[in-house]
C-alpha positions in Angstrom: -1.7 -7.7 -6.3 0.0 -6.8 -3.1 -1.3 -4.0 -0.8 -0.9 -5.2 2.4 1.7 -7.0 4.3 3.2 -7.7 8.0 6.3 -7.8 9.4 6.5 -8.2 13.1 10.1 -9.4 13.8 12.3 -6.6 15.7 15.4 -4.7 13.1 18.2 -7.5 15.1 15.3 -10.4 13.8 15.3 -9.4 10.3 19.0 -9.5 10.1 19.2 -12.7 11.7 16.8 -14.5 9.6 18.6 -13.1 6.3 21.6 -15.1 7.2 23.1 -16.1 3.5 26.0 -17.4 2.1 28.4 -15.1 0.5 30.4 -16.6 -3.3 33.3 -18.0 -1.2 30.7 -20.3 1.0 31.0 -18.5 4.0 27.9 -17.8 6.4 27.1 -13.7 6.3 24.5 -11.5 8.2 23.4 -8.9 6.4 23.7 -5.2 8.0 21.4 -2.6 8.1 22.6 0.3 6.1 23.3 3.4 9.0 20.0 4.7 11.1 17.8 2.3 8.6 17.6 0.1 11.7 15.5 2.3 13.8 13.7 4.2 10.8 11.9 0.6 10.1 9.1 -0.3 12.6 7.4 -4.0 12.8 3.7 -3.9 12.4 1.4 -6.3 11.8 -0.3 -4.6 9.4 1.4 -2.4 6.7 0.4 -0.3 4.2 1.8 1.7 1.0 3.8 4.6 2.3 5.0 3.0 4.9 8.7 1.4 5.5 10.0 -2.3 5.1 12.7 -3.7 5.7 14.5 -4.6 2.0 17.7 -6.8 0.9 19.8 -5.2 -1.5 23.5 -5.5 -2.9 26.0 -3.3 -0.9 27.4 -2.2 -4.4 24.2 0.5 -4.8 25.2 1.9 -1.8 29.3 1.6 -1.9 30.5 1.2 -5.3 34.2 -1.1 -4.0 31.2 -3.2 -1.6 31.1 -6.8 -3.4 28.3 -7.3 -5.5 26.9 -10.1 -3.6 27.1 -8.5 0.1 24.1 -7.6 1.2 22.7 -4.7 3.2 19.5 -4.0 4.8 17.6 -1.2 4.3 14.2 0.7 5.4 12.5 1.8 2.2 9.5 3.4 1.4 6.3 1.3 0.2 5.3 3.0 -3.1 8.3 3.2 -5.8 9.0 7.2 -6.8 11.2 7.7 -9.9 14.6 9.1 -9.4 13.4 11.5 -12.3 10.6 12.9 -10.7 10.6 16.6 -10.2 8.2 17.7 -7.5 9.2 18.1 -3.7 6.3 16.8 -2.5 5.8 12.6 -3.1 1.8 13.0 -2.4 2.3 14.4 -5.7 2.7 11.6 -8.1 -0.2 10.8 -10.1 -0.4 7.2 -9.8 0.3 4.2 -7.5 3.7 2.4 -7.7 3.0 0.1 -4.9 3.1 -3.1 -7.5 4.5 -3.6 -10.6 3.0 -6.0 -13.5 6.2 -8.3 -14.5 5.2 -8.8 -17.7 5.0 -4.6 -18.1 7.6 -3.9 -16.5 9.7 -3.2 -19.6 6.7 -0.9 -20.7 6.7 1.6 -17.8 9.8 4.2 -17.4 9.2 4.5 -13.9 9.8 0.2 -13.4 11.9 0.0 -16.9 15.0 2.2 -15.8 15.9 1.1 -12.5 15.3 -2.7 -13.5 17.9 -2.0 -16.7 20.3 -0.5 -13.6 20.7 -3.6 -11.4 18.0 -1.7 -8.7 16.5 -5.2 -7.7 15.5 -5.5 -4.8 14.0 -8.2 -2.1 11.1 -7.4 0.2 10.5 -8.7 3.8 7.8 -9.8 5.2 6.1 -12.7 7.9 3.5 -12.8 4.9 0.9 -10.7 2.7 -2.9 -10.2 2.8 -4.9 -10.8 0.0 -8.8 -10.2 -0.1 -11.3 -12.7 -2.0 -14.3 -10.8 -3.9 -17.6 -12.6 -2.1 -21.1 -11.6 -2.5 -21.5 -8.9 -0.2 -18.3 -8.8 1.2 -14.3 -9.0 0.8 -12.9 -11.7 3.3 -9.3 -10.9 3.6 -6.6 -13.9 3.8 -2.9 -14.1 5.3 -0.9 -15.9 2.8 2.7 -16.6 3.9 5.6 -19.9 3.4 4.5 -23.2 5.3 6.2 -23.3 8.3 8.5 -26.1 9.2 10.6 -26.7 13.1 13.8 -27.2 12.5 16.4 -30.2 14.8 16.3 -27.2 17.7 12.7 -26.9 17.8 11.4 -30.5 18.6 9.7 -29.6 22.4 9.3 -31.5 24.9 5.4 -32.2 26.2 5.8 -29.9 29.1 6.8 -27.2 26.5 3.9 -24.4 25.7 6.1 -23.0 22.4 7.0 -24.7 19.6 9.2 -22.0 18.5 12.6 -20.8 20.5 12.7 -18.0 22.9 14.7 -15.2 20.4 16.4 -12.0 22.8 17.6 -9.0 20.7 19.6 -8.5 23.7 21.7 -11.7 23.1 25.0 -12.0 21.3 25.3 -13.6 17.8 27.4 -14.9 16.0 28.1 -12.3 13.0 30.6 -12.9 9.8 30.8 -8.9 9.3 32.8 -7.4 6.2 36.8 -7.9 6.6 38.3 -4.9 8.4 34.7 -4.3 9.9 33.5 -5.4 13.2 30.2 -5.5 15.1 28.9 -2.2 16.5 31.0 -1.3 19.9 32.9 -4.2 19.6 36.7 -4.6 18.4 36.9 -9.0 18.4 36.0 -10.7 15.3 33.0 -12.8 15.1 32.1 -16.3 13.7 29.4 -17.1 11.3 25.9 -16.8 12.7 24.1 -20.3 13.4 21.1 -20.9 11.1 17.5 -19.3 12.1 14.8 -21.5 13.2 12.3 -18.8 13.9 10.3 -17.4 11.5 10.7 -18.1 7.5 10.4 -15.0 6.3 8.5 -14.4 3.1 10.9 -13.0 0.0 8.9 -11.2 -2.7 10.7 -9.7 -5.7 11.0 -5.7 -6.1 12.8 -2.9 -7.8 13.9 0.1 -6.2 14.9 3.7 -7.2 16.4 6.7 -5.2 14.8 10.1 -5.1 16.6 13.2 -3.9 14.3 16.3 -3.3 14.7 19.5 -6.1 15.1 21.8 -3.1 17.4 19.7 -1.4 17.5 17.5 1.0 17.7 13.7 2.2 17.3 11.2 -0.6 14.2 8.6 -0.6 14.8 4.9 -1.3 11.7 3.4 -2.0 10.2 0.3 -3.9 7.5 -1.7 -5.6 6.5 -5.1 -5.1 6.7 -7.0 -8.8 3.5 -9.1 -9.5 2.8 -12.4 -11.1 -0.4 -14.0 -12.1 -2.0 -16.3 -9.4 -0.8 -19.8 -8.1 -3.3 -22.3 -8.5 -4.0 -22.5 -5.0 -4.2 -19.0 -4.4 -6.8 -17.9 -8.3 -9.5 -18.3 -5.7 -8.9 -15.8 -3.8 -7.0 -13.2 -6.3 -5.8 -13.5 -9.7 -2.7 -11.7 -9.2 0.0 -12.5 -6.5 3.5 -11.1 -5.5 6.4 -12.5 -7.3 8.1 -15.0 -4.3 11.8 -16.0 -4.6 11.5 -19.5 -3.5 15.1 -20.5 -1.6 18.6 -18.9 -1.1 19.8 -19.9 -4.7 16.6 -17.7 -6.3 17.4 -14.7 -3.8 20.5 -14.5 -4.7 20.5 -14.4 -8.5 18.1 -11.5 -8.5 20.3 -9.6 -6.0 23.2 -10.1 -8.0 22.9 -7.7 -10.9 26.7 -8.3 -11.6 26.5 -11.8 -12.3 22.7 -12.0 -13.7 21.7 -9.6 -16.3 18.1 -7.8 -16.2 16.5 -9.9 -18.9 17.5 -13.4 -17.4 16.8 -12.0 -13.8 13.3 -11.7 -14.6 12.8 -15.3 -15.9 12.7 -15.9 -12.0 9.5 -14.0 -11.6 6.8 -16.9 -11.8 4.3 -18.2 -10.1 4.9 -20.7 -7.4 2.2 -23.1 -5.9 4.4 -23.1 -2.7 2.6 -20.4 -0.3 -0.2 -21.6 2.2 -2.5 -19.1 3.7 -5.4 -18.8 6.3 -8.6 -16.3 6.6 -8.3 -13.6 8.9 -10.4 -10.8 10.2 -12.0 -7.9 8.9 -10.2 -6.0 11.5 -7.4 -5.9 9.2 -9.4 -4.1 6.5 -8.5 -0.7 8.5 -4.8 0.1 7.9 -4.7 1.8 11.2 -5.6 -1.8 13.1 -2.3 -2.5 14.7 -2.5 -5.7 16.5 -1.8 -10.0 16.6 -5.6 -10.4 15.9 -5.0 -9.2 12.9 -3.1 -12.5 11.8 -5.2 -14.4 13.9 -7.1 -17.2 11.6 -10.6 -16.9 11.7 -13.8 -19.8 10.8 -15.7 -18.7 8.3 -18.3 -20.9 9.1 -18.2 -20.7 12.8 -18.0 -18.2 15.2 -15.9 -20.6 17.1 -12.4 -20.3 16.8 -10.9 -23.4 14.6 -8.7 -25.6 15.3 -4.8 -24.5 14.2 -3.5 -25.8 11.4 0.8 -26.6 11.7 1.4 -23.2 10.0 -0.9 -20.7 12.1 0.4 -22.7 15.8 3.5 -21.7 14.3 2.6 -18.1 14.0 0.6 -18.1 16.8 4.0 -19.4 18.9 6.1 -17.4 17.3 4.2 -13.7 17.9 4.1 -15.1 21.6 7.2 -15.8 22.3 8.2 -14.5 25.7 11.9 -13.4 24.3 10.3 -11.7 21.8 9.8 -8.1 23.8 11.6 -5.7 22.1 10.0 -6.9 19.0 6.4 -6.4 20.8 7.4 -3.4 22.4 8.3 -1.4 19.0 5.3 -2.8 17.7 3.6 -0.1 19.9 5.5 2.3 18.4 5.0 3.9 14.8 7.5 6.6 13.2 7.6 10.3 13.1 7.5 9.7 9.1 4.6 7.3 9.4 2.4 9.0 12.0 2.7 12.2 10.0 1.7 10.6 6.4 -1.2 9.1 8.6 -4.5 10.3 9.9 -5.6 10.7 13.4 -5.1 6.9 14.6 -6.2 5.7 18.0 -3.5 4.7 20.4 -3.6 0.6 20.4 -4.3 -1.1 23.6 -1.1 -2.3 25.4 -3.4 -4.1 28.1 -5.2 -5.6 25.5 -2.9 -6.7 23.5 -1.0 -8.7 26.6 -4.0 -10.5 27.3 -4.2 -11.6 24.2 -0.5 -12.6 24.0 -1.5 -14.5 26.9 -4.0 -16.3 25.5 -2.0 -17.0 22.9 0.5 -18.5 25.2 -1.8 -21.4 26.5 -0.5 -24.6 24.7 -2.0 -25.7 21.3 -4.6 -27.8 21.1 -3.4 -31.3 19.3 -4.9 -33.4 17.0 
């Protein structure tokens, strides 16, 4: 199953790492659909209810967009059915947070927006997953093996692998013809290829609810699930359903040119994720912090030795351009805070000494 994810990269990150190629070959970055941008909120550690960032086809939103442009969107963790008639969502009767691929056809709530194109792509650094011990549940984060690409080879006086990213700079955008960027008029060329993060895609369908009494519609989602990968049946038996590569993300957004029932031959399971045990601190949805992806010994009380992967991550959340994605990680929404309990305020001075700690170089092998 799925019930658990992060996704720390500020809204500008997102849509640079979702860089694609459109049908004619040409370089695109997705947009975020209007206001979704600052309704989505990075965390470390997210829960149902709360919003993701999610790839879709323009055409749901625009009907003349081209079916394989894509737009981001903030969407609501927990599908609820465009049919369903109360005003109030803490109403539904059961969870729609994951969906069982092989009943998905089975369910109306999964069945009708599948058989209407609604697929969707969820975002994420990577998922938690918690293994059934003895006494206890030891949670994992399980997430795509990190690789540096030509621009990331560091010198030896370098602390970070991983480039310094600014959401203040300029990039290079291939926006929709007759659109530019927001408050700019020049065209723009095709964005150069990410080299931070590889963000984890995990297959979804979505559904739009509009209120009886009125009032803004909801898009929201659910994670479609797979049996276990070999190398993850120890720890669960069930896993998310990952789109492996741009050619696999882009036949399950494209309902025009893939039909439902060939879509979800895509949904299987892949041996290709790589994961590491984390704390327990993450077992409290409210737990808002780095150390909650920080790996963990389970044998020692000593903190291991980083594997390729985690130094990656470790770089990555460290990174000193990285502040407005640190900063709004403080933050939380008005929609969030009110479908939450009373959380205590996270600890900005203890979460830059820990950055800082994370900022000493690596230790090598």
């Amino acid at each position: 199953m799925c019930g658990r994810t992060a996704c720390t990269l500020a809204p500008d990150e997102v849509s640079r790492a979702c860089a694609y190629r459109d049908r004619g070959g040409q370089r695109r970055r997705p947009r975020w659909r209007d206001g979704d941008a600052d309704r989505y909120r990075p965390s470390y550690n997210k829960s149902p209810q709360s919003t993701s960032p999610v790839l879709v086809s323009h055409r749901h939103l625009e009907k003349n967009a081209p079916v394989d442009e894509r737009v981001l969107v903030s969407m609501r963790w927990g599908l609820i059915p465009a049919w369903f008639r109360e005003n109030d969502t803490g109403k539904m009767q059961y969870s729609t947070s994951n969906c069982r691929s092989e009943n998905i056809l089975e369910k109306k709530s999964y069945k009708d927006p599948l058989l209407k194109g609604q697929r969707c792509v969820i975002l994420a650094d990577g998922f938690y997953e918690w293994q059934r011990r003895e006494k206890e549940k030891q949670p994992f984060f399980i997430y795509f093996p990190q690789t540096k690409g030509p621009s990331q080879d560091k010198k030896e006086d370098q602390d970070d692998p991983m480039p310094p990213v600014c959401s203040e700079e300029k990039s290079n955008i291939l926006y929709p013809p007759g659109e530019t960027s927001p408050g700019s008029s020049e065209d723009r060329e095709a964005p150069s290829e990410w080299t931070g993060w590889r963000l984890l895609t995990m297959a979804g369908v979505f559904d739009c609810w509009t209120p009886p009494a009125g009032g803004e519609p909801l898009y929201s989602y659910s994670v479609i699930t797979v049996n276990a990968s070999p190398n993850l049946e120890s720890i669960h038996d069930r896993m998310p359903a990952i789109l492996d590569g741009e050619e696999e993300v882009r036949r399950w957004l494209d309902f025009g040119a893939v039909k439902s029932l060939d879509a979800l031959k895509l949904l299987q399971s892949k041996n290709t994720l790589t994961f590491h045990p984390v704390s327990s601190l993450v077992n409290n949805s409210r737990n808002n912090s780095p150390e909650c992806l920080q790996p963990v010994d389970l044998n020692r009380k000593k903190e291991p030795k980083p594997t390729a992967s985690s130094k990656m991550m470790m770089s990555w959340l460290s990174s000193s351009g990285s502040a407005k994605r640190k900063e709004s990680l403080t933050s939380e929404s008005k929609e969030e805070r009110d479908g939450r309990a009373e959380r205590t305020d996270a600890s900005v001075g203890a979460l830059q000494l820990w950055l800082q700690g994370a900022n000493k170089k690596p230790r090598t092998k």
